[in-house]
C-alpha positions in Angstrom: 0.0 0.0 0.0 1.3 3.4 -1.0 2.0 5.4 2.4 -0.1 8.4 0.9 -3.2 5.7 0.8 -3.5 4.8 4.3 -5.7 6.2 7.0 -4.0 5.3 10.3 -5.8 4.6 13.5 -3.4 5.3 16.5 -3.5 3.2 19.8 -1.4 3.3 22.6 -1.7 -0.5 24.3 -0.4 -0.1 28.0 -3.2 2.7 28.1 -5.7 1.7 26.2 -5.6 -1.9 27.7 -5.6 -0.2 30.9 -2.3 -1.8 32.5 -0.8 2.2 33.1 -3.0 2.5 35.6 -3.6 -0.9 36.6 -7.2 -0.9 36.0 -7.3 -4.4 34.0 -4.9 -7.1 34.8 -4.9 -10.3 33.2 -5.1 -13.8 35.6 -3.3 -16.6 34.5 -4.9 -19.0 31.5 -7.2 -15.5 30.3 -6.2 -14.2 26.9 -3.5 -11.7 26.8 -4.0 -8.1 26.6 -2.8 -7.6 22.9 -5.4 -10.4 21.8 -8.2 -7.6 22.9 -6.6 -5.2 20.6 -8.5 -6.9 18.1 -12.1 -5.6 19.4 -10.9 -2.4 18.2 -11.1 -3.5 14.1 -14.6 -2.6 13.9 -13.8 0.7 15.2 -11.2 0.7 12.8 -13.5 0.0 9.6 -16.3 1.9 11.1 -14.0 4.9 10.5 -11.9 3.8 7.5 -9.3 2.9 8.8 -6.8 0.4 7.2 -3.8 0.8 9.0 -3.2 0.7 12.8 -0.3 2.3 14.3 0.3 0.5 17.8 2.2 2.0 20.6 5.3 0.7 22.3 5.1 -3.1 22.4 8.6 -4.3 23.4 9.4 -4.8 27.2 10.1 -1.3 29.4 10.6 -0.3 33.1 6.7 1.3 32.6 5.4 3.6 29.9 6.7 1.9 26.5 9.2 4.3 25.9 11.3 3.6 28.7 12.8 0.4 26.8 14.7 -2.9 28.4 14.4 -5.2 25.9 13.9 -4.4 22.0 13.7 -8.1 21.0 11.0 -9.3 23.7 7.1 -8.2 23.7 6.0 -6.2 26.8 5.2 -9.4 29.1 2.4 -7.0 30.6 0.8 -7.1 27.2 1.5 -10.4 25.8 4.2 -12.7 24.7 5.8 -12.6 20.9 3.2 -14.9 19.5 0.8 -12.8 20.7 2.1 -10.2 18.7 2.4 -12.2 15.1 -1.4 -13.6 15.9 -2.7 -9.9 16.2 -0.6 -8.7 12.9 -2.2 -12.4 11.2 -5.7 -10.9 12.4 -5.3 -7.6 11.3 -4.0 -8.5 7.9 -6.8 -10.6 7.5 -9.6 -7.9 8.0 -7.3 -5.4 5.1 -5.5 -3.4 8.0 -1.7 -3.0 8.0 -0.1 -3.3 11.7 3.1 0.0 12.5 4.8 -0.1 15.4 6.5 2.5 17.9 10.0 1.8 17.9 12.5 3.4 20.6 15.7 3.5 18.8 17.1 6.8 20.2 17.2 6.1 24.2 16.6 3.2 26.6 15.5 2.9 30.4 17.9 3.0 33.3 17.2 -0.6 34.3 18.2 -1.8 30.8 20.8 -4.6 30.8 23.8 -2.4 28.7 23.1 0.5 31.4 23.3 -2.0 34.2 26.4 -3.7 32.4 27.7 -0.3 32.6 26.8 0.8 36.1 28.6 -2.1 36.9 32.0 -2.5 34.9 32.1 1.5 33.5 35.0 2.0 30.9 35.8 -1.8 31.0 32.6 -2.2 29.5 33.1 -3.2 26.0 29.8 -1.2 25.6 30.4 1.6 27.7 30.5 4.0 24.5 26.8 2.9 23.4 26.2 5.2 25.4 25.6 8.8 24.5 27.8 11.2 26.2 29.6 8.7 28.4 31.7 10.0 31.3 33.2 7.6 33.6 33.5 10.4 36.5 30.3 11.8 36.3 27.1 10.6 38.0 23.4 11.0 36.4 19.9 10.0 37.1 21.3 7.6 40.5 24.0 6.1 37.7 27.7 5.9 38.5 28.3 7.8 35.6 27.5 10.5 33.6 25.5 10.5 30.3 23.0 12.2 27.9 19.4 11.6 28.9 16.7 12.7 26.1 15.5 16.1 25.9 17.2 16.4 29.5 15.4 13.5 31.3 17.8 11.2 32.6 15.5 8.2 32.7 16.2 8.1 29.1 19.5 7.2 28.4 20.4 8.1 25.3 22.0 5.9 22.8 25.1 7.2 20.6 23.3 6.1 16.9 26.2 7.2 15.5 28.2 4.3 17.0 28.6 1.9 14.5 27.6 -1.7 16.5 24.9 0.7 17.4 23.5 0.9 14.4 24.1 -2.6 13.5 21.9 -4.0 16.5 19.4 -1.1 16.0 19.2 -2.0 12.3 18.9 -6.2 13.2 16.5 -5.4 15.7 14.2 -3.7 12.9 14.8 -6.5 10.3 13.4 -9.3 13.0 10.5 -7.0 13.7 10.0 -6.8 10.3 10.2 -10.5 9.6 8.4 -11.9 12.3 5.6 -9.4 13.0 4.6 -9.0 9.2 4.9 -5.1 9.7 4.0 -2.6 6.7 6.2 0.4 9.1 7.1 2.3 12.2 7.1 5.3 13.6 10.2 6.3 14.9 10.0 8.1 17.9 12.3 11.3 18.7 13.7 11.1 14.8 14.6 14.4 15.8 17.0 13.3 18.1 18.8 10.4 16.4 21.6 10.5 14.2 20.6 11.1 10.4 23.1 8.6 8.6 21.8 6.1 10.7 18.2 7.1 9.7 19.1 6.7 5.8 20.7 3.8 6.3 17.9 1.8 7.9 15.7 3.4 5.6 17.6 1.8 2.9 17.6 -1.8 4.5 14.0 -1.4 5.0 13.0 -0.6 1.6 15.5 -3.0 0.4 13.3 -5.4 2.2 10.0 -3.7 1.3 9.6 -0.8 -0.9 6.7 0.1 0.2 7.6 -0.2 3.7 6.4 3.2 5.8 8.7 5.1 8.0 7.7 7.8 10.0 9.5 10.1 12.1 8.5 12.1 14.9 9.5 15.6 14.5 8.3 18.4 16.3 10.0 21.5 14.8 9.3 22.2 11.2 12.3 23.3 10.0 13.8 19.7 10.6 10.7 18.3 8.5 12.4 18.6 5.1 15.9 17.3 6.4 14.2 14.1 7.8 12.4 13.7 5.0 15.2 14.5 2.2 18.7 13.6 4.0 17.9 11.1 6.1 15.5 9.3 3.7 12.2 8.9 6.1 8.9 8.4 4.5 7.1 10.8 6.5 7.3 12.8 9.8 4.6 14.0 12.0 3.4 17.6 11.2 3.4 19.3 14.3 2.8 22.5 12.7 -0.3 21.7 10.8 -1.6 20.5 14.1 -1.5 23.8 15.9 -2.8 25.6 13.2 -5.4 23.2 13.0 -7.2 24.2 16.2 -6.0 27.7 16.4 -7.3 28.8 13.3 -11.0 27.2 14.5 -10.4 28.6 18.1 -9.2 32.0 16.8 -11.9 31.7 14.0 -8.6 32.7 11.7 -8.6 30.4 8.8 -5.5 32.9 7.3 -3.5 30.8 10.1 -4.1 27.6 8.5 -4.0 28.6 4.8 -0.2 30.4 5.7 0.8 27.0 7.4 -0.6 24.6 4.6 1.2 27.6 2.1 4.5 27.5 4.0 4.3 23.4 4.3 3.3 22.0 1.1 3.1 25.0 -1.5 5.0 26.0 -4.5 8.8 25.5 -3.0 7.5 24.9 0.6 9.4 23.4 2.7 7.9 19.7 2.1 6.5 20.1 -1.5 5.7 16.9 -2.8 6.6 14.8 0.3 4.2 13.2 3.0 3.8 14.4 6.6 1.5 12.6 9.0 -1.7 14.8 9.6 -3.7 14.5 13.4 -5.5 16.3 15.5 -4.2 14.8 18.8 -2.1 12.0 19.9 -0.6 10.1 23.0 1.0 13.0 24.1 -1.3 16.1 24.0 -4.6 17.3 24.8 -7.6 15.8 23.0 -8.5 17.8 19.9 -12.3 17.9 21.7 -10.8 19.1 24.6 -8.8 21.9 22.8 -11.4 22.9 21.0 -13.9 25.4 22.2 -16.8 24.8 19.7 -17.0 21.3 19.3 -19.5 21.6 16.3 -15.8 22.7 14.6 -14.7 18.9 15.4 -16.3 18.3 11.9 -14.5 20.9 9.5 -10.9 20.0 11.7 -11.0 16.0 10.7 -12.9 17.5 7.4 -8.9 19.5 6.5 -6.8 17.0 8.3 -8.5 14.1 5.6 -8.0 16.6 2.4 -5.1 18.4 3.5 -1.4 17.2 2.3 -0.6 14.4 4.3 -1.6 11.1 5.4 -4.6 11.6 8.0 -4.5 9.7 11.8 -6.9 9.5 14.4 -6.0 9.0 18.0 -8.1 6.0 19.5 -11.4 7.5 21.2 -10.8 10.9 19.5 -13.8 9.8 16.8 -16.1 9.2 19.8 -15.1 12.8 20.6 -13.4 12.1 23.7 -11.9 14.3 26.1 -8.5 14.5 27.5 -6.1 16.8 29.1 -2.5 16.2 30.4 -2.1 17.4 33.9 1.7 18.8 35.2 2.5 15.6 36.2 1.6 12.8 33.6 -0.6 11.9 30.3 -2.9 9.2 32.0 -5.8 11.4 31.1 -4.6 11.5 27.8 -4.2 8.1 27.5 -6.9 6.2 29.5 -8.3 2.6 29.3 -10.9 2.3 26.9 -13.3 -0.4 25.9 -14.7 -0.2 22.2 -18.2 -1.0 23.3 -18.8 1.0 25.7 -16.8 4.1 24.0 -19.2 3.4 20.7 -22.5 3.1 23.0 -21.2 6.3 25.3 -19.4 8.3 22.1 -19.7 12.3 23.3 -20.2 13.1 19.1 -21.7 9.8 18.0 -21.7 12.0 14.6 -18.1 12.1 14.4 -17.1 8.7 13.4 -19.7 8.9 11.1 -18.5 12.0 9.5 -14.7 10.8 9.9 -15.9 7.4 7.6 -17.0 10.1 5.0 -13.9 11.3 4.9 -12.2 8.2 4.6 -14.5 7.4 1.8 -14.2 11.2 0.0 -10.4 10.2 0.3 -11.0 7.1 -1.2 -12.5 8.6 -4.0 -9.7 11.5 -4.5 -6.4 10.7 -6.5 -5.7 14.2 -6.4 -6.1 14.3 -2.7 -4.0 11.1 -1.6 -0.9 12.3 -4.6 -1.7 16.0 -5.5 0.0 18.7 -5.3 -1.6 21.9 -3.0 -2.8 25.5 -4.0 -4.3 27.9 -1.6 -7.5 29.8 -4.1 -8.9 31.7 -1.3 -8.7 32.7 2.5 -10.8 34.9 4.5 -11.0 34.6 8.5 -13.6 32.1 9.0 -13.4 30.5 5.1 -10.8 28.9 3.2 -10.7 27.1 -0.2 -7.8 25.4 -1.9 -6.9 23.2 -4.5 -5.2 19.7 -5.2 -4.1 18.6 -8.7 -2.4 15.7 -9.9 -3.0 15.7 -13.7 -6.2 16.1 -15.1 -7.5 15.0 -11.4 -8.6 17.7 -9.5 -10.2 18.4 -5.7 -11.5 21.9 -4.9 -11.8 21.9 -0.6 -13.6 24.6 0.7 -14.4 24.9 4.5 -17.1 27.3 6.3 -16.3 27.6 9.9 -18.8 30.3 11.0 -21.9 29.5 12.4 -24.3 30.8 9.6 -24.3 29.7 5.9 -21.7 31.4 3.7 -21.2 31.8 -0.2 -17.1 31.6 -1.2 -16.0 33.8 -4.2 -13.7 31.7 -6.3 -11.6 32.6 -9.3 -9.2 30.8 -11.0 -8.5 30.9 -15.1 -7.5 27.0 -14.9 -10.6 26.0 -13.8 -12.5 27.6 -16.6 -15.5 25.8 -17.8 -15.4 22.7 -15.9 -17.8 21.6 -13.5 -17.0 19.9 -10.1 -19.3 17.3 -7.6 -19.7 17.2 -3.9 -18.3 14.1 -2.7 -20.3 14.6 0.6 -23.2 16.4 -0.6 -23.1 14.5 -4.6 -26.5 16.7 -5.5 -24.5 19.2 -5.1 -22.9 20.6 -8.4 -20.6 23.7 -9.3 -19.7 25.5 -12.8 -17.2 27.5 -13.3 -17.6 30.4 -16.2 -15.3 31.1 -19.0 -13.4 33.6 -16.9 -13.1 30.3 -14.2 -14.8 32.3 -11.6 -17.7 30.5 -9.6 -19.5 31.3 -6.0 -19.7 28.6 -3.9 -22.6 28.4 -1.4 -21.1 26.1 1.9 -22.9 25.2 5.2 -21.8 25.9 8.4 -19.4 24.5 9.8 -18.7 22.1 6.8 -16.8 21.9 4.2 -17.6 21.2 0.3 -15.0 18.2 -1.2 -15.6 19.0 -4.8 -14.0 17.4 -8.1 -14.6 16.9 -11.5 -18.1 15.8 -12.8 -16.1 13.9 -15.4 
C-alpha cells in the first residue's frame, strides 16, 4: 500500500488496555492483553481505517518508551506470538499493523546500562552510550550521560556508533520478519543520528519498498531534512496541528491557509513529500478538549482528511473524547478504553460517522492522496484550496462560522469545468469562462468538490 493511501488509526496498548494505571490485569490461563486489541477492528473500519499504528510493544521499566528489551514483547501485554497472531488478524480484515520503535534512548534498568553501572569504561559497551563520562554521576547512575531532551530516565544511545546501528538495524529487520509489519514510527527522529536514519531506511526498503517510516518531528524546520537527507517516508506535522485548532479557536482560517502555504506550496518546505496529519495524539490534549466549539470537530478532521498528508486519528478521539494532560503525567490523555462501551457512550456519535465520509471522499480522490496543494482563497472564518495531480482535481472549501456562507472563487484553470460534492453528490458547481464560480457552503462544513467527469 502506497504510504499516501492509508488512514492510520493510533492506539497506545499499555493505556488503552488499561495496565498504566492498573485498572485491567490479566489472571493466569485468560487471553492476553494484545489479543483484545482486536475488538478495536470494527472501530477501525467503522471509521476507515486500514492501518493501525500500535504504541510501544517491546518490554520497558513502565510507559513503552522507557525500553529494556527491543527483542522481547511487553510481558504486561503479551508474549511474541501474541504479537504475530494480532498482525495475522489484522492482515486478514485489510489493515496493516506499524509499530512505535525506541531506537534513540533506553531505560535506566536496561541490561547495557546496568552492564555499565557495573564494569564503567571496562565495558566493552560503555561508549553505546551517549555522552559517556566515567566520572560523572546521572539519574542515581555511577556515571554521567545524555538523557533525552534532559530527562535522565532516558539514556540516550550514541546512533552514531557503529555496532549501534548494527543492533538497531537487526532489531528492525526481525521486527519486520516476524511481526509481518508494513512500518514504524520512529520516535524522537529528531534526536537520532541522520546517517543512521538513511541507512535503515535503505535496509527497509530493500526489504519492502513500500515499507512506511515515520519520524516524529516536532519542529518544522527539521521536517524537510528528515524527510530528504535522512531518507524517512514521513514525519509527523506538528505544525499543521496547531494551526489546525488555532485557526477554529481564533476563527482565523488565514492561520491555517499560511501554514498549509509554508508546508506543502510552490517551494515549501515539504513540497511533494508526505507528513502525518492529526489532530491529537498520546502525548497532547484531546482535539475535543482543545477545541472550544466542538461543532468545529467536523470541519478540523474534514482539512486533516483533504489536506497534504496522510490523515490519523487518536483512538477514542472519533467518539469525541476528552483529555487533558495534567503537570505531572498523560494518564488522562491516554486512559483505558473499551470499544463498546466508548461506541454506546461516544460524546459526538456524529463524528465517526462523519470521519468514515472522509475516509471514503479520500478514497475517492487521487488528487487528494498524490496531488500537489494550491491555496485559491482565504478569509478569516473560510478557506478554499486546491489539489491537482494531472487532469485529477479536488477543490476543498471549509465554512467555519456558524451561519451559511457563499465563497467567491476565481481561477482561469478552472475555466469551464464543473465539479461534484463528494459529501453532498447533489450538489454541483460551474465554473464560467473567466473560471470564476461562488460557492454556497454550510456551516461549519466543508464542500470536497471534483470533476463531474
Amino acid at each position: 500500500m502506497d504510504a499516501c493511501d492509508r488512514v492510520i488509526y493510533h492506539i497506545y496498548p499499555l493505556g488503552t488496555l488499561g495496565i498504566l494505571d492498573g485498572s485491567v490485569r490479566t489472571g493466569a490461563g485468560e487471553p492476553s492483553p494484545l489479543s483484545r486489541i482486536r475488538d478495536w477492528i470494527p472501530a477501525m473500519h467503522r471509521i476507515g481505517a486500514n492501518t493501525l499504528l500500535l504504541g510501544p510493544v517491546f518490554a520497558s521499566e513502565r510507559h513503552g518508551y522507557d525500553t529494556v528489551d527491543l527483542r522481547r514483547v511487553d510481558p504486561r501485554l503479551g508474549t511474541d506470538r501474541d504479537l504475530v497472531a494480532l498482525s495475522d488478524s489484522l492482515r486478514a480484515e485489510g489493515i496493516d499493523l506499524m509499530l512505535d520503535a525506541v531506537l534513540n534512548h533506553v531505560g535506566r534498568s536496561h541490561p547495557l546500562v546496568q552492564e555499565v553501572a557495573r564494569l564503567g569504561s571496562a565495558s566493552p559497551r560503555a561508549t553505546w552510550i551517549s555522552g559517556f563520562d566515567p566520572s560523572g554521576s546521572d539519574g542515581g547512575l555511577p556515571f554521567g550521560y545524555q538523557g533525552w531532551s534532559g530527562h535522565h530516565d532516558l539514556v540516550k544511545l550514541d546512533t552514531g556508533h557503529e555496532e549501534v546501528r548494527a543492533f538497531l538495524t537487526d532489531s528492525v529487520m526481525g521486527w519486520m520478519d516476524e511481526f509481518s509489519l508494513a512500518g514504524l514510527r520512529l520516535d524522537a527522529a529528531d534526536c537520532i543520528d541522520r546517517g543512521f536514519l538513511r541507512g535503515l531506511s535503505q535496509r527497509c526498503r530493500a526489504r519492502d519498498p513500500s515499507f512506511l517510516l515515520l519520524g516524529e518531528a516536532v519542529q518544522g524546520e527539521l521536517y524537510a531534512p528528515l524527510l530528504r537527507e535522512a531518507g524517512l517516508g514521513a514525519v509527523t506535522d506538528y505544525e499543521a496541528y496547531k494551526s489546525l485548532w488555532s485557526a477554529h479557536n481564533d476563527r482565523n482560517c488565514h492561520e491555517l491557509a499560511w501554514t498549509l502555504r509554508r508546508l506543502f506550496g510552490a517551494g515549501g518546505l515539504c513540497e511533494g513529500n508526505l507528513l502525518q496529519s492529526f489532530a491529537d495524539n498520546h502525548d497532547v490534549d484531546r482535539v475535543a478538549s482543545t477545541l472550544r466549539d466542538p461543532r468545529h470537530l467536523y470541519t478540523l478532521y474534514g482539512l486533516l482528511f483533504s489536506m497534504p498528508g496522510i490523515p490519523s486519528v487518536h483512538c477514542g478521539s472519533e467518539a469525541g473524547l476528552q483529555g487533558r494532560r495534567t503537570a505531572t503525567d498523560d494518564l488522562a490523555l491516554r486512559p483505558a478504553l473499551d470499544p463498546r462501551v466508548l461506541a454506546a457512550s461516544a460524546p459526538h456519535p456524529d463524528l465517526a460517522p462523519a470521519l468514515a465520509r472522509f475516509a471514503a471522499a479520500r478514497r475517492r480522490s487521487p488528487a487528494v492522496r498524490h496531488g500537489n496543494f494550491r491555496n485559491l482563497m482565504v478569509e478569516a472564518q473560510s478557506l478554499a484550496f486546491l489539489r491537482e495531480s494531472g487532469r485529477d482535481a479536488a477543490l476543498i472549501a471549509a465554512n467555519i462560522a456558524d451561519t451559511p456562507s457563499v465563497i467567491s472563487l476565481a481561477d482561469p484553470s478552472l475555466a469551464g469545468r464543473t465539479f461534484v460534492d463528494l459529501l453532498d453528490e447533489g450538489m454541483r458547481l460551474g465554473f464560467d469562462a473567466r473560471g470564476q464560480a461562488r460557492l454556497p457552503v454550510p456551516p461549519n462544513w466543508l464542500r470536497w468538490l471534483v470533476p463531474a467527469d
